[in-house]
N, C-alpha and C positions, 0 to 999 in steps of 0.2 A: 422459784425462790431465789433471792438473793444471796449475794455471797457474804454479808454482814446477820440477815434475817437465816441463814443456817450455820451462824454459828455459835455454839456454846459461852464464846467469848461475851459476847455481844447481848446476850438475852438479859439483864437487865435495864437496857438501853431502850426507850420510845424511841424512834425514830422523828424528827422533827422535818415535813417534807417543805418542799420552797412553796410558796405563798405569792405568788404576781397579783393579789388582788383580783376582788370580783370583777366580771367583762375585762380584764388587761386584754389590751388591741394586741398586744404582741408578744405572746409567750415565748421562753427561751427554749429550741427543741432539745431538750439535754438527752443523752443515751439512759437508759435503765441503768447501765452501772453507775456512772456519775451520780446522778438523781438519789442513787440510794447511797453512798458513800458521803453527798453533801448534806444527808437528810440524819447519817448520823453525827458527823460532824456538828451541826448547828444543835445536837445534843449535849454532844460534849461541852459546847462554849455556853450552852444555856447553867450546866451544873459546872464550869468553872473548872472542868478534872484536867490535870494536868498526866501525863502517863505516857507508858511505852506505847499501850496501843492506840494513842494518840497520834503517837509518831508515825506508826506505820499507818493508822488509816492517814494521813496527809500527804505520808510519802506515795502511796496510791494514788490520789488525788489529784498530788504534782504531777504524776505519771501521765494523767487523763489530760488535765491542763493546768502545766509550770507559768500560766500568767495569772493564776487568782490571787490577789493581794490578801486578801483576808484568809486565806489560808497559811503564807507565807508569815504573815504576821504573829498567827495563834502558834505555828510551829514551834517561831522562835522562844515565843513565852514558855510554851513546856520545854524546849530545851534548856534554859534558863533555870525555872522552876526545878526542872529532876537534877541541875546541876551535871548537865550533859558533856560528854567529850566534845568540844567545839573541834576542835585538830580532825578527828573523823566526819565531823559533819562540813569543815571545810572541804577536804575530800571527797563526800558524797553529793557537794552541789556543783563540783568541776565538772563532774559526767551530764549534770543537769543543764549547764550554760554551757559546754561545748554543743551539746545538741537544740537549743535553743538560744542561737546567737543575737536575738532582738531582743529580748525579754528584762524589760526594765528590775522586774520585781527580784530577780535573782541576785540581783547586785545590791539591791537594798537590804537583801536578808543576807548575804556576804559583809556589810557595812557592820547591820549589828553582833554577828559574830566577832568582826575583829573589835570592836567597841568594849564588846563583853568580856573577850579574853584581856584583851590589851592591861588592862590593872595585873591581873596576875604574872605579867611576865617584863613589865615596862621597867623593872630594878634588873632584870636580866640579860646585859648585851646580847647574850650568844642566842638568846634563844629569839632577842628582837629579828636580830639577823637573820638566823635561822629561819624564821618567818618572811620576811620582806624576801629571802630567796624563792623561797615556796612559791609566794602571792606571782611576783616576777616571773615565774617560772614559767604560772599559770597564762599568767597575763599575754605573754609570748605566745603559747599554744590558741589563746584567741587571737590576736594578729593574726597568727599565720590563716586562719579562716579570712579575716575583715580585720585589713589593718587599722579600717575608719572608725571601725565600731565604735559610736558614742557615748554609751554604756560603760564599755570597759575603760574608757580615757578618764570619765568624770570618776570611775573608780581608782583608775590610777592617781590622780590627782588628789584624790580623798587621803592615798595610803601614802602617798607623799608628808602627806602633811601629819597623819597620824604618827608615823613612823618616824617622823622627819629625817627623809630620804632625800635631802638638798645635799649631795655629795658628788663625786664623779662618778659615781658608778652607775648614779642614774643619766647623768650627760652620758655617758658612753652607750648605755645602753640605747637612749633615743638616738642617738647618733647612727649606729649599728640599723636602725629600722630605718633614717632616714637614708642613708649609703644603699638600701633595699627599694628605696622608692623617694626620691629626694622633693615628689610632689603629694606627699603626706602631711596636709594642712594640719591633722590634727598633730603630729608629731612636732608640728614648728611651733603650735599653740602650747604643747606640755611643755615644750622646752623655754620657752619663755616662761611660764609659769615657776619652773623649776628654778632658772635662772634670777629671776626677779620678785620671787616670792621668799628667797631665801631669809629669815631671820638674821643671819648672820651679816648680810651685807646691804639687806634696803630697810627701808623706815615702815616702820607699821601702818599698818592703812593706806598707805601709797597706793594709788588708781592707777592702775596699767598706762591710762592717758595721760600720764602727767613726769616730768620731772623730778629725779630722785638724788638729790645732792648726798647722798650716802654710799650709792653702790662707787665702787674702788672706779678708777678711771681703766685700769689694767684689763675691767670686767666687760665693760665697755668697748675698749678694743677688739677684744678676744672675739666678744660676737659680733662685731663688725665684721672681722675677719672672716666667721666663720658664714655669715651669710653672704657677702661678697663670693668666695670660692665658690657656693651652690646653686649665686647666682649665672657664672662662669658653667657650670655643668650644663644647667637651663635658662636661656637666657627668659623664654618666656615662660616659665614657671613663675605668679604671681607672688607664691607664697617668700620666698626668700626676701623678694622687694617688700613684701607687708614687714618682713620680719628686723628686716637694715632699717625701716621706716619708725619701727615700733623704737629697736634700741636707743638711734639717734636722739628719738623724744627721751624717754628714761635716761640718758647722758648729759641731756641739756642742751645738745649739740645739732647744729642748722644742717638740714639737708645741703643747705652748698658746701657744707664742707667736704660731700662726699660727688660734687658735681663731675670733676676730673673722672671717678670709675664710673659713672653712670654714661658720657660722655664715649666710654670706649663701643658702646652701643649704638650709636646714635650716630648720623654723619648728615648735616643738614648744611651742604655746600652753597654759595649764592647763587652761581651755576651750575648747573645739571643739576641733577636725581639726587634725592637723597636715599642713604644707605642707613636703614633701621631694622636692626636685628631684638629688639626687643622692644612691644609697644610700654613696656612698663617701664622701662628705661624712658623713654619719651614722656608718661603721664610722670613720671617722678623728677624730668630734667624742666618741663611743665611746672611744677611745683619750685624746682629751683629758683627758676627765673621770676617767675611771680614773686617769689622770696626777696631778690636783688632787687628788685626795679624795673627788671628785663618788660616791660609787659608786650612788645610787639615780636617779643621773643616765642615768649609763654603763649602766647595768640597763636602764635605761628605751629607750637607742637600739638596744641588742642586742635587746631583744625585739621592738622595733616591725621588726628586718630580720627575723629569724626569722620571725614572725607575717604580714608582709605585703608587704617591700620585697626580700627575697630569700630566697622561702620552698622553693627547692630546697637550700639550705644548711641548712635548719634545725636539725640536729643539730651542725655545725659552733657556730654563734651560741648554742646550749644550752649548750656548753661552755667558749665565751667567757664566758659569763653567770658561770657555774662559778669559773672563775680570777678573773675581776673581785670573785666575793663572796669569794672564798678569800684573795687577798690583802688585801681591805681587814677581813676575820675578822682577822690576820696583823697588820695596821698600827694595829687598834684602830681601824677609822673605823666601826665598823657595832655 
């Protein structure tokens, strides 16, 4: 006997069991508990009941497997429906996503809780706050598992914008994780977002790829500056250079203007050796020169990656080579 089929709770409930159709090539092997907890469930959803012990048969379920969508979905409606404490059931899905740090659907039923709540407390600073600490708080305690985690970023990004959390507290705080590992793509990605997505200083709809004649010049600077210094920490950490690459376009401003620090990488003497401490310093001084005019310049750092500083791409930098003499065929420089 099951654990749903002996109880008193439950007796006037069919059971509704899963169905794969006649001959299905590939039934799913479910355990006997599962089988019979999703066989009441698809009860419930057929009569529509929203209920506590709704709640607790899915918090079982989660139990069994926290990646069913359609579980995670029916949840939230009854929570919704019974007009549930959302603030405890934020708290009862930390222990769920700590323990299951892949799991897409956890952060989408986090999404609609803070959706749901958010009207009722969006006139209340302290309690915005209050909240955004919490979320942060949690968000930290997954880091420290997988700072990469994809899931928890896009979530962050979401509660950015919910909350609108475009302030210093969240630059510090990405700051704080990148000073922990300053080769944290995703953290250079939020921060960008954060930085360039702020309502207050860029133009709406603005494409990340494009220039934003609104953001302050000052702002500009600032993160010049600040990925210069992290590219000084690592010279070959890619992400900082994506990150000077990304500002410079959002400023309006030519990568030669930044030739000079790129330059302190790079030593390409006429004689002897040259001394290259960062290849991305070279694919970005590359870019320069093709920029100026240089092209037997920009020839010259494409093939020195190809031939020896990153020579698993080589057919990639062959083709660079390519477009650099094609256009400057094109511009009359060659």
């Amino acid at each position: 006997m099951g654990r749903y089929e002996g109880d008193p709770e439950w007796d006037d409930v069919a059971p509704i069991p899963q169905d794969d159709g006649e001959g299905a090539l590939a039934q799913i092997a479910y355990t006997d508990e599962y089988a019979e907890a999703m066989s009441y469930l698809r009860a419930m959803m057929a009569a529509k009941e929203h209920s506590q012990r709704v709640l607790d048969l899915s918090e079982h379920i989660i139990s069994m497997n926290a990646a069913h969508y359609t579980v995670w979905l029916y949840r939230a409606a009854t929570l919704f429906a019974l007009n549930a404490d959302i603030e405890q059931e934020l708290n009862w899905v930390k222990d769920i996503a700590l323990e299951n740090q892949k799991n897409y659907q956890i952060w989408h039923h986090r999404q609609l809780l803070i959706d749901h709540l958010y009207p009722t407390i969006s006139s209340e600073p302290r309690a915005l706050q209050q909240l955004a600490e919490s979320e942060i708080s949690f968000m930290t305690e997954m880091f420290n598992e997988d700072s990469k985690n994809y899931h928890v970023w896009s979530y962050r990004q979401y509660l950015v914008r919910k909350l609108n959390l475009f302030n210093e507290a969240e630059l510090k705080s990405i700051e704080t994780l990148l000073r922990s590992d300053v080769r944290n793509n995703s953290a250079w990605s939020h921060r960008f977002y954060v930085v360039f997505s702020d309502p207050k200083n860029t133009t709406p709809g603005s494409r990340a790829t494009e220039h934003d004649p609104k953001i302050p010049d000052e702002i500009i600077d600032r993160e010049i500056e600040f990925s210069k210094a992290a590219t000084f920490e690592a010279p070959q950490n890619q992400s900082p250079w994506n990150y000077l690459r990304g500002v410079l376009r959002k400023g309006g401003r030519k990568l030669s203007s930044q030739e000079c620090f790129a330059s302190e990488f790079v030593k390409i003497p006429e004689d002897g050796e040259e001394c290259i401490r960062s290849s991305h310093a070279l694919d970005f001084l590359a870019d320069v020169w093709a920029e100026e005019g240089k092209i037997e310049k920009a020839d010259e750092a494409l093939l020195l990656l190809g031939d020896k500083y990153d020579r698993i791409r080589k057919n990639y930098w062959e083709w660079r080579r390519g477009m650099v003499k094609e256009e400057g065929v094109r511009k009359g420089l060659e």
